[in-house]
C-alpha positions in Angstrom: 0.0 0.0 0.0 1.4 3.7 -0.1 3.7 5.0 2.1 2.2 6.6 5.4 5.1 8.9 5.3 3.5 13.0 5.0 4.1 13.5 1.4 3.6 17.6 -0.3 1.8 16.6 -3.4 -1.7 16.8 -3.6 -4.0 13.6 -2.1 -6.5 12.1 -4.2 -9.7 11.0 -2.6 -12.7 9.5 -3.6 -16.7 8.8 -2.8 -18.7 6.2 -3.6 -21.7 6.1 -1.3 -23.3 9.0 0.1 -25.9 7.5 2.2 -26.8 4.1 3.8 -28.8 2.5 0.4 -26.7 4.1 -2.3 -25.4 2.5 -5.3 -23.9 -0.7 -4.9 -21.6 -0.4 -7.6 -20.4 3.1 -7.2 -17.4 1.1 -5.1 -15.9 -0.5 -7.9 -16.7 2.2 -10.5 -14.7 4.2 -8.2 -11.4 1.8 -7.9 -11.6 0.9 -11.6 -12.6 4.5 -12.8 -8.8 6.0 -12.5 -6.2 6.3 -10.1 -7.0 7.2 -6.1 -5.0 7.4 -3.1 -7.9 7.1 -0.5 -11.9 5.6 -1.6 -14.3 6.9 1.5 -18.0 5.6 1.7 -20.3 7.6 4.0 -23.1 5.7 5.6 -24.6 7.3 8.6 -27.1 9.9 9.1 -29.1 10.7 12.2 -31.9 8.4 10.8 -29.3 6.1 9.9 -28.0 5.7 13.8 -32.0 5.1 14.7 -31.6 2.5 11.4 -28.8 0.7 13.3 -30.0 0.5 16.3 -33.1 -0.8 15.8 -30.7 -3.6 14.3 -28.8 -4.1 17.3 -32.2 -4.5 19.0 -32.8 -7.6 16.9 -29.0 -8.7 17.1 -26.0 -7.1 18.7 -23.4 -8.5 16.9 -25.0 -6.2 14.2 -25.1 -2.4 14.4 -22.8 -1.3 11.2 -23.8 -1.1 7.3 -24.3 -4.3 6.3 -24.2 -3.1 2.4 -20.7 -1.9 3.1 -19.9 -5.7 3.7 -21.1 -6.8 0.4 -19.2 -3.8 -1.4 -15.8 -5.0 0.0 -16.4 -8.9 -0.7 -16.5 -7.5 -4.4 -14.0 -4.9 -4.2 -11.2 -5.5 -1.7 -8.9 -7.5 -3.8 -9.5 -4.7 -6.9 -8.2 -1.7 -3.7 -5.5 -3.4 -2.7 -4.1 -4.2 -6.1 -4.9 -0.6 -7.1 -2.9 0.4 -3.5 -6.2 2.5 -2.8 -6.6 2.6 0.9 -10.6 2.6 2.0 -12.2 5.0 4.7 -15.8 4.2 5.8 -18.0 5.5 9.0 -20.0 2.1 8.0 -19.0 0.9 11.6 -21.8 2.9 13.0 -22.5 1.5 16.1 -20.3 -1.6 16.3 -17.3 -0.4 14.1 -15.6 -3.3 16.1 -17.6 -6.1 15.5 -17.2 -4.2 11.2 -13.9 -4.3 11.2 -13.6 -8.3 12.6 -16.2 -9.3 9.6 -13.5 -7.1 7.3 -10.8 -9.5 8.4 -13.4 -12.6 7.9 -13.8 -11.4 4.8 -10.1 -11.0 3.5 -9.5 -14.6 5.0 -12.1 -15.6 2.8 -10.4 -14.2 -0.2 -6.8 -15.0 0.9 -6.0 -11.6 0.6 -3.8 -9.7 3.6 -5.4 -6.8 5.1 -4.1 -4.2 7.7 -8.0 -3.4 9.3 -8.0 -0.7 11.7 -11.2 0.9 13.6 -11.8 4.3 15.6 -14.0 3.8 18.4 -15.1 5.8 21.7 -18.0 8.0 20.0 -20.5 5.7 22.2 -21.3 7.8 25.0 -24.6 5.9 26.4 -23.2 5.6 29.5 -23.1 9.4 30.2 -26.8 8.9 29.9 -28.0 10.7 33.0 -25.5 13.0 32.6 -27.2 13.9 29.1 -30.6 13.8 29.9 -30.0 10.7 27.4 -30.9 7.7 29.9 -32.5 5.3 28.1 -31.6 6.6 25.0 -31.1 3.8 21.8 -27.6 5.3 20.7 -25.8 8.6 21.7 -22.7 8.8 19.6 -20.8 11.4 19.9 -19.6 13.5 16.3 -15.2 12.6 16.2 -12.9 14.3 14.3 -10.2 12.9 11.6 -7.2 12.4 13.7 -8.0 8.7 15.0 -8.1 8.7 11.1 -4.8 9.7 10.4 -3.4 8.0 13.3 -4.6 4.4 12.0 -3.1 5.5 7.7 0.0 6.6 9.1 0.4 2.9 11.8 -0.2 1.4 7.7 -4.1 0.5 7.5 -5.3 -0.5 4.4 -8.8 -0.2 5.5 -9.8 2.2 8.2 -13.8 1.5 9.4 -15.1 4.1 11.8 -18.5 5.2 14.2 -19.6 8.6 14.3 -16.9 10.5 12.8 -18.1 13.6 11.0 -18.8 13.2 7.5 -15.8 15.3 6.4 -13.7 13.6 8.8 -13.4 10.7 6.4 -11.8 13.5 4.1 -10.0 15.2 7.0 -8.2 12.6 8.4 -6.6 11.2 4.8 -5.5 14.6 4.2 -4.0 14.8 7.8 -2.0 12.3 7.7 -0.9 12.6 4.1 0.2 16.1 4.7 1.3 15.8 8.0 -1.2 18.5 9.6 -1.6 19.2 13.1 -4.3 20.1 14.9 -3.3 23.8 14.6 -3.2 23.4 10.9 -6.6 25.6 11.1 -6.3 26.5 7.4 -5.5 23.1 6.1 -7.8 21.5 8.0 -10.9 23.6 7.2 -9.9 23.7 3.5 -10.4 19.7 4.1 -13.3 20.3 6.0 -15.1 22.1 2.9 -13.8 19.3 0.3 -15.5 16.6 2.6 -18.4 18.1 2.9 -18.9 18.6 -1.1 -17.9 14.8 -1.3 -20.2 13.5 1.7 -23.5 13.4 -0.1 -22.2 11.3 -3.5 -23.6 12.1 -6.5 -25.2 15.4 -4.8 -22.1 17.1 -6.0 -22.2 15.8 -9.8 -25.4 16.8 -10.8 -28.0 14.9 -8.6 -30.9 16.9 -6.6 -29.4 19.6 -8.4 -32.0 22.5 -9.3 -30.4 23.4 -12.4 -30.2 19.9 -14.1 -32.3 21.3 -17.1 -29.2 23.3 -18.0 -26.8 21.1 -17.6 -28.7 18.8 -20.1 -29.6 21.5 -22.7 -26.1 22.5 -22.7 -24.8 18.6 -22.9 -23.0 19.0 -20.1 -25.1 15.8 -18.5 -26.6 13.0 -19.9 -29.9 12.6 -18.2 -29.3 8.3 -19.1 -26.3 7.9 -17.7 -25.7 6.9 -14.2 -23.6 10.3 -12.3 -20.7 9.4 -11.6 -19.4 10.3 -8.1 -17.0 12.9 -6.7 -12.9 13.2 -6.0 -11.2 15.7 -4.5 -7.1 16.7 -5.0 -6.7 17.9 -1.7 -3.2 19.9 -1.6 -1.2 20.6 1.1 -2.6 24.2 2.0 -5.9 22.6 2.3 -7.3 23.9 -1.0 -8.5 21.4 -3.3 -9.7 20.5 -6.7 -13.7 19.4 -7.2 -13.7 16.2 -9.6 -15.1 13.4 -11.0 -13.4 10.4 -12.9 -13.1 11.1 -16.8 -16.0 9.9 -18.4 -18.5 9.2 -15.8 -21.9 10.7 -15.8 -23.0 13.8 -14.3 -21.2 17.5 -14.2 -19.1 19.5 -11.7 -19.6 23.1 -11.5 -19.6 25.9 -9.9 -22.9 25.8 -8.9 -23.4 21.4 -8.3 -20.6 22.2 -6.3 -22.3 25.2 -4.3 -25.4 23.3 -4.2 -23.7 20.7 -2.1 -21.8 23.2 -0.2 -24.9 25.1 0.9 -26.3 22.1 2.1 -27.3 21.1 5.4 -25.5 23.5 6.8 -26.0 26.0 10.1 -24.5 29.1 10.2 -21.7 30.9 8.5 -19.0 29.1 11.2 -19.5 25.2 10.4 -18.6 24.0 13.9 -16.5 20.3 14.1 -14.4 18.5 16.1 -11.2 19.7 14.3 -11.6 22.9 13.0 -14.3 25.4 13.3 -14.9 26.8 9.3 -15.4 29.7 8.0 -17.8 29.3 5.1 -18.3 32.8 4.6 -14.0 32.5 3.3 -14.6 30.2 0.6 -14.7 31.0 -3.0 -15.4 29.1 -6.2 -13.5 28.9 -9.4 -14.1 26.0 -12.8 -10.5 25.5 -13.7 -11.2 23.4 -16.3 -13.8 21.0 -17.7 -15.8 18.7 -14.0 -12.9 20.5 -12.4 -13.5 23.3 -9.7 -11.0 25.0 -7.2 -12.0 25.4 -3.4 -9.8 27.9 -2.0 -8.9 30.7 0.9 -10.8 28.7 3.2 -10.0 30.2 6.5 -10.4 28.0 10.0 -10.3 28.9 13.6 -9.9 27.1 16.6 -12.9 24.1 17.3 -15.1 24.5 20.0 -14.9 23.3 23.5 -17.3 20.7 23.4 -18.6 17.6 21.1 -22.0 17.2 19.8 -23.8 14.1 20.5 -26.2 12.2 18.0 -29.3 10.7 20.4 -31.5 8.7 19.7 -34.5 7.1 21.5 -37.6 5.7 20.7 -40.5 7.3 20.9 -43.8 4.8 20.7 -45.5 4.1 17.4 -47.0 5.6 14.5 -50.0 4.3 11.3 -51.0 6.3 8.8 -54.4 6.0 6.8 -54.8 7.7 3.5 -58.1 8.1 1.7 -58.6 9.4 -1.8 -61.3 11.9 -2.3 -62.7 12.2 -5.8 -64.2 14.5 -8.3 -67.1 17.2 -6.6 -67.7 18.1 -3.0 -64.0 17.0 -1.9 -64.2 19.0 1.2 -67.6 18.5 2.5 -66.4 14.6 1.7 -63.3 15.4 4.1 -65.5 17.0 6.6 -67.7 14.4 6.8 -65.2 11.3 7.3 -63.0 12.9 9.8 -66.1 14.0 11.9 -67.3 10.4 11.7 -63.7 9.0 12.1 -62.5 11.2 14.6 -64.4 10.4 17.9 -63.1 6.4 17.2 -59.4 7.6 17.6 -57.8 7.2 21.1 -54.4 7.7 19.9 -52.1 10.2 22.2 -51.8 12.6 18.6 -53.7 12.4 15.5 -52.7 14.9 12.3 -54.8 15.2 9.2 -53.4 16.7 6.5 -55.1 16.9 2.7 -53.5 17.4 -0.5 -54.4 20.5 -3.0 -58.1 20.8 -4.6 -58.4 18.5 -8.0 -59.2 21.3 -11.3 -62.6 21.4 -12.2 -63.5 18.8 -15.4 -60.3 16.6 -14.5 -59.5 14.0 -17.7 -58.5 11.4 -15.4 -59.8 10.0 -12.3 -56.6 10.5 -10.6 -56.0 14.2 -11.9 -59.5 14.8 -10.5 -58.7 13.4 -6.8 -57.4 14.4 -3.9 -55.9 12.7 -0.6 -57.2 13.2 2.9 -54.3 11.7 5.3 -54.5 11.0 9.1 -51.2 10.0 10.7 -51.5 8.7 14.4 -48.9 8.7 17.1 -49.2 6.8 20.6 -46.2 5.6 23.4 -48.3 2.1 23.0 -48.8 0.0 20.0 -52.4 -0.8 20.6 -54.2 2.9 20.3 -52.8 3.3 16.6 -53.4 -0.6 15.8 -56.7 -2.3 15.2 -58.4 0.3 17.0 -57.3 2.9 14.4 -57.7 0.7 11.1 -60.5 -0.9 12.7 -62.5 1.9 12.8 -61.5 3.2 9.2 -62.0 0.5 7.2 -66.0 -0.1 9.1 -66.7 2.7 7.3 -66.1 1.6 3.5 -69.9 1.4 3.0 -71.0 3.9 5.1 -69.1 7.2 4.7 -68.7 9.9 1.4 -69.0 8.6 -2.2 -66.2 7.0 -3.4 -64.8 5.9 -0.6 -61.3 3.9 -1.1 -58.2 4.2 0.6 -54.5 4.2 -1.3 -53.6 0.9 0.3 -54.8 -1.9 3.0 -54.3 -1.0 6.4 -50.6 -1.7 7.9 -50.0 -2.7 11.2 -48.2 0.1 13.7 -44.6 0.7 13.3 -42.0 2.1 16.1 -40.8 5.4 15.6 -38.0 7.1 16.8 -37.3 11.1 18.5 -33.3 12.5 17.5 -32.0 15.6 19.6 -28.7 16.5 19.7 -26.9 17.6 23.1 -23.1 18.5 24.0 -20.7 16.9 26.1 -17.0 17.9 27.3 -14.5 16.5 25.7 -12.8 15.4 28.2 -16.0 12.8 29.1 -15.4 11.1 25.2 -12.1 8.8 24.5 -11.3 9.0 20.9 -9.4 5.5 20.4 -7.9 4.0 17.3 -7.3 0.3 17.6 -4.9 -0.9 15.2 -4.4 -3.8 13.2 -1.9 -5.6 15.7 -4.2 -4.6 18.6 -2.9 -1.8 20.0 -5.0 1.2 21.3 -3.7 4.9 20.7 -6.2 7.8 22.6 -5.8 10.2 20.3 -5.1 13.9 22.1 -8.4 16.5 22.6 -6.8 19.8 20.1 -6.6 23.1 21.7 -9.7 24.4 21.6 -12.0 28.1 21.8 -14.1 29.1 24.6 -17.6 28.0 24.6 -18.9 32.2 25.1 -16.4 33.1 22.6 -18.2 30.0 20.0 -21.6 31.1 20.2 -20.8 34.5 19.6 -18.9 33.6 16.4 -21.5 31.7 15.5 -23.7 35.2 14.8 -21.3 36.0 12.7 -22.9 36.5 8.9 -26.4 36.4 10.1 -28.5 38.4 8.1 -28.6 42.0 9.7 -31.8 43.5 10.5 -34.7 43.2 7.4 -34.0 45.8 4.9 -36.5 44.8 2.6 -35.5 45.8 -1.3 -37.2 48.9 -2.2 -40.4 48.7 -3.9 -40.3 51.3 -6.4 -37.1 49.3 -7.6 -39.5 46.1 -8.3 -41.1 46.1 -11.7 -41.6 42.4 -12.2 -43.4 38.9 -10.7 -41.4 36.3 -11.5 -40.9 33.1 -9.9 -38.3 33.1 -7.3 -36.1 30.4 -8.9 -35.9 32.1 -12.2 -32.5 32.6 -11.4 -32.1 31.5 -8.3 -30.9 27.8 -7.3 -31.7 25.9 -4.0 -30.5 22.9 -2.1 -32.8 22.0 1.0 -32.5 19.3 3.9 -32.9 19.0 7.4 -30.8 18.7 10.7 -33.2 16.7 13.5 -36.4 19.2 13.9 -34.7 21.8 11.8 -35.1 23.0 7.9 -32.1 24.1 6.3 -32.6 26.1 2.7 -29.5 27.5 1.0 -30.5 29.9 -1.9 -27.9 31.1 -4.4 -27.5 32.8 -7.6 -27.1 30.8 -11.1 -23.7 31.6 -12.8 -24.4 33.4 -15.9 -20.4 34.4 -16.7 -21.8 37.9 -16.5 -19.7 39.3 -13.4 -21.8 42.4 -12.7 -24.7 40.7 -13.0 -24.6 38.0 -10.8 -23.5 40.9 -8.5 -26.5 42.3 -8.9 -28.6 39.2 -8.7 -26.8 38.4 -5.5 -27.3 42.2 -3.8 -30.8 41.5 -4.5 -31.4 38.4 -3.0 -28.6 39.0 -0.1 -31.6 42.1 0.6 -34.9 40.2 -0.5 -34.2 37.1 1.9 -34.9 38.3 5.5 -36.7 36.6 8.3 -39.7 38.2 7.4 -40.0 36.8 3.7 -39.4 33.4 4.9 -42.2 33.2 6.4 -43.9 34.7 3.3 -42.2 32.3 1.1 -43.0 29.7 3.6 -45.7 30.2 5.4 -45.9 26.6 7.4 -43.2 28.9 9.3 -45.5 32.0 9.6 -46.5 30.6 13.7 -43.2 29.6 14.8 -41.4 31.3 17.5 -40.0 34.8 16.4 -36.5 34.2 16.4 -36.7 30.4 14.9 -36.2 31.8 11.1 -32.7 32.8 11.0 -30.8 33.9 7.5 -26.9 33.8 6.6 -25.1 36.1 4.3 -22.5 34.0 2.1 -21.7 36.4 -0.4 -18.7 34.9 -1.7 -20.7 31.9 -3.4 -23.5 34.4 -4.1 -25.6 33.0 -1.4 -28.0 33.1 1.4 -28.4 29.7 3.6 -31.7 30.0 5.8 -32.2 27.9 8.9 -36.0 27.6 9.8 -35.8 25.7 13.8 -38.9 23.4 14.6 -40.7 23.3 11.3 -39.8 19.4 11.0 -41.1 18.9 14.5 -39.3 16.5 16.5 -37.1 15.6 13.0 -37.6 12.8 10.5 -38.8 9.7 11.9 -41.3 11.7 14.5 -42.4 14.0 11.8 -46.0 14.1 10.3 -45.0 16.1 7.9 -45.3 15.4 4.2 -41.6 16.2 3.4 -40.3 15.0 6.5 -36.6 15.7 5.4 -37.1 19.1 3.9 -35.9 17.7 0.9 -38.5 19.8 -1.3 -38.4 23.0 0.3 -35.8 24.3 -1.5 -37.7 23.7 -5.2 -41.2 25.1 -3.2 -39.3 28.2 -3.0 -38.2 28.4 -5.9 -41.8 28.4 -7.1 -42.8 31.2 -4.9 -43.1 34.2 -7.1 -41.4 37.5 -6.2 -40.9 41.0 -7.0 -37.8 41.2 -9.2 -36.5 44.1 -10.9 -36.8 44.7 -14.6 -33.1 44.3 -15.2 -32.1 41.2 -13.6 -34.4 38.8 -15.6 
């Protein structure tokens, strides 16, 4: 395998798997698609954790991503052969127990594998400490270093828990560079490339508002596979934004921004390693599917770690009843008032879909659905004594009564919140391939008052609403604007930037305008689910060095993604909702 020793030349590292149920194959399109130092796979998400621990439930020799397993009893001969060392947080909650079935697995294909594993993120026992007692998992987010620690010891396959995403990007770079945990810089500029890389395909193209562009212009094939991301990581932490020569997809400016704006908090991206200054970064194509991150600036990390919990919260059923052709709202108003007193569940949330258009040509163009979602601590109140009740009424309620499927029987559900811990209560551990375990050091860190202050840093000042007699036009708002949404546990995030036109002053203007149009206050016009939340939970970002605005709306996914009632649970829509909304825009930037 390569040489561990720090080396100045850039590092060349790789994606293929961006979520826990991602392209099987993207492993070995990756090793065989051209040359790479390091192949990373992230697996985990918050839902993912509550995933794997329902698993562990059933068996606790389980707890890590099993398709991670049949990606590497395909592909582990091809990486070593290739010298391509492999990265993966696939370890989730038992990267142990991962990396033994790794070494099963080379013994099985007679191949010899250095396997190490970073541990230590499990922090269940601090449970009462937490207010986490109880709790199915409580991992706490690590930072690159146990990373680096187990390349440079010579692992040819380094499994992990709850790192951070970009720590799977962090830590190669570390160690091939030879960073140190004051290598703020550096290790931001890492930070930024791991994020771009941490969602796959996100950054070539997929999700991507602009895709009709890309495919006028030929840029993307829309019947080709996308191919995933690489970044050239160099040793001043800037990098290069690729993808392997003829693969699918595009890299650009803006796939790249849209990845960067995503899922994101304010302009300081707070980690284990390296707090980020996002508002630093800036954005250039140097060539064709190649774009340059640079003058990323980083600061010291904050004092203390943030902790993924997870706990289960009772269980949920979900009815859905189709509502067709005239009267759709008296037919509503007459099922729920007949359906309603029979529900004992603790919460019950109807929600309908939009009116059908008058003189529909199709029966389904001319329907509607009428939804009621149930929530109880016990299984029995949103069992038979919910569907019970709503299927007794198939002869005896509005006209045309049918329901989108048979009733299901109740499924558990599960609440994520995030808390914060001292370091000093988390043991980041590498073990490594002979056995031995290395604690890897807490970095000098910033003081928590001195953190959240930062952290207001690049929030949108005041609302100074563009002025009206400037606004000539309605337009919709996405006419030339892009958007990437998602969510973090209860909380929307929406980043909103302007599309690059080649036209310098006039994506200045466009971005002026929307850096002024975006304020709390139109939010909640633009979204107006938001318009009763607390006054201070829509909060907006200035990023005006990627022409953008990144908007966090708190509580409007509830209690997060597998609590929520929601129909976009995720927030995975919002962004192209928004970009529907139509605005005031004036005359001369259309």
């Amino acid at each position: 395998m390569a040489d561990p020793t720090p080396t100045t030349g850039p590092i060349r590292i790789g994606n293929c798997s961006g979520f826990y149920g991602d392209r099987l194959s993207a492993m070995r399109e990756m090793l065989e698609g051209g040359q790479l130092d390091v192949l990373t796979g992230d697996y985990l998400a918050e839902l993912t954790m509550l995933i794997l621990g329902k698993d562990t439930m059933k068996d606790p020799a389980l707890g890590y991503a099993r398709t991670f397993v049949r990606q590497l009893e395909d592909c582990l001969g091809l990486a070593l052969e290739r010298g391509t060392r492999i990265v993966s947080n696939a370890g989730g909650l038992n990267p142990a127990g991962l990396a033994d079935k790794v070494r099963e697995i080379a013994r099985g294909l007679g191949l010899d594998v250095a396997v190490a594993h970073v541990e230590g993120d499990d922090v269940r026992a601090l449970g009462p400490a937490i207010g986490a007692e109880g709790a199915l998992t409580a991992n706490a987010y690590l930072g690159g270093f146990g990373i680096a620690a187990a390349l440079g010891a010579g692992a040819d396959v380094v499994v992990t828990g709850r790192v951070t995403d970009a720590s799977l990007v962090v830590g190669p770079a570390a160690a091939h560079h030879g960073w140190t945990p004051t290598s703020y810089d550096e290790l931001a500029g890492a930070v930024v490339a791991g994020h771009v890389l941490e969602c796959g395909t996100q950054a070539t193209g997929g999700n991507f508002s602009g895709f009709r562009e890309l495919i006028k212009s030929g840029r993307m094939d829309p019947t080709r596979p996308l191919g995933f991301p690489l970044a050239e990581v160099a040793a001043d932490g800037s990098s290069v934004i690729t993808k392997h020569a003829g693969t699918g997809g595009a890299v650009t400016v803006d796939t790249v921004t849209a990845q960067l704006v995503y899922e994101i908090q304010s302009t300081r991206y707070l980690g284990p390693d390296v707090t980020t200054l996002l508002d630093t970064v800036r954005l250039e194509e140097v060539g064709e599917d190649r774009v340059a991150v640079t003058g990323v600036r980083g600061e010291a990390p904050p004092e203390r770690l943030k902790v993924c919990v997870n706990e289960l919260g009772g269980f949920r059923n979900t009815a859905e009843f189709v509502l067709t052709g005239l009267d759709v709202d008296a037919k509503a108003d007459w099922l729920r008032e007949q359906l309603a007193p029979a529900l004992t569940a603790e919460s019950v949330d109807w929600t309908r879909t939009a009116l059908p258009p008058a003189d529909a040509d199709t029966e389904e163009g001319a329907s509607a659905l009428l939804r009621v979602t149930v929530m109880d601590p016990q299984a029995g109140p949103v069992g038979k004594a919910f569907t019970g009740p709503a299927v007794e009424l198939a002869l005896a309620s509005y006209p045309g009564f049918t329901m989108t499927g048979p009733p299901a029987q109740p499924t558990p559900y599960g609440v994520y919140r995030p808390v914060y811990v001292d370091r000093a209560d988390v043991t980041h551990t590498v073990v490594h391939p002979d056995g031995r375990r290395e604690v890897v050091p807490d970095p000098p860190t910033a003081p928590a008052a001195a953190a959240e202050e930062a952290a207001d840093a690049g929030r949108r000042p005041s609302p100074y609403p563009a002025p009206l007699d400037s606004l000539t036009r309605r337009a919709p708002l996405g006419t030339f604007v892009h958007a990437r949404s998602g969510d973090k546990g209860g909380d929307a995030n929406l980043g909103l930037w302007v599309a690059r036109t080649g036209d310098a002053a006039l994506d200045e203007a466009r971005t002026t305008w929307l850096a002024k149009l975006i304020t709390p206050r139109k939010v909640r016009e633009l979204v107006p689910e938001a318009a009763d939340l607390p006054h201070d939970a829509v909060e907006v970002y200035l990023l005006p060095n990627l022409g953008a605005v990144n908007v966090v709306i708190k509580g409007l996914l509830g209690r997060g993604v597998a609590a929520s009632t929601r129909f976009d649970p995720q927030a995975k829509g919002l962004g192209e909702w928004v970009r529907s909304r139509v605005v005031h825009v004036q005359e001369g930037l259309l």
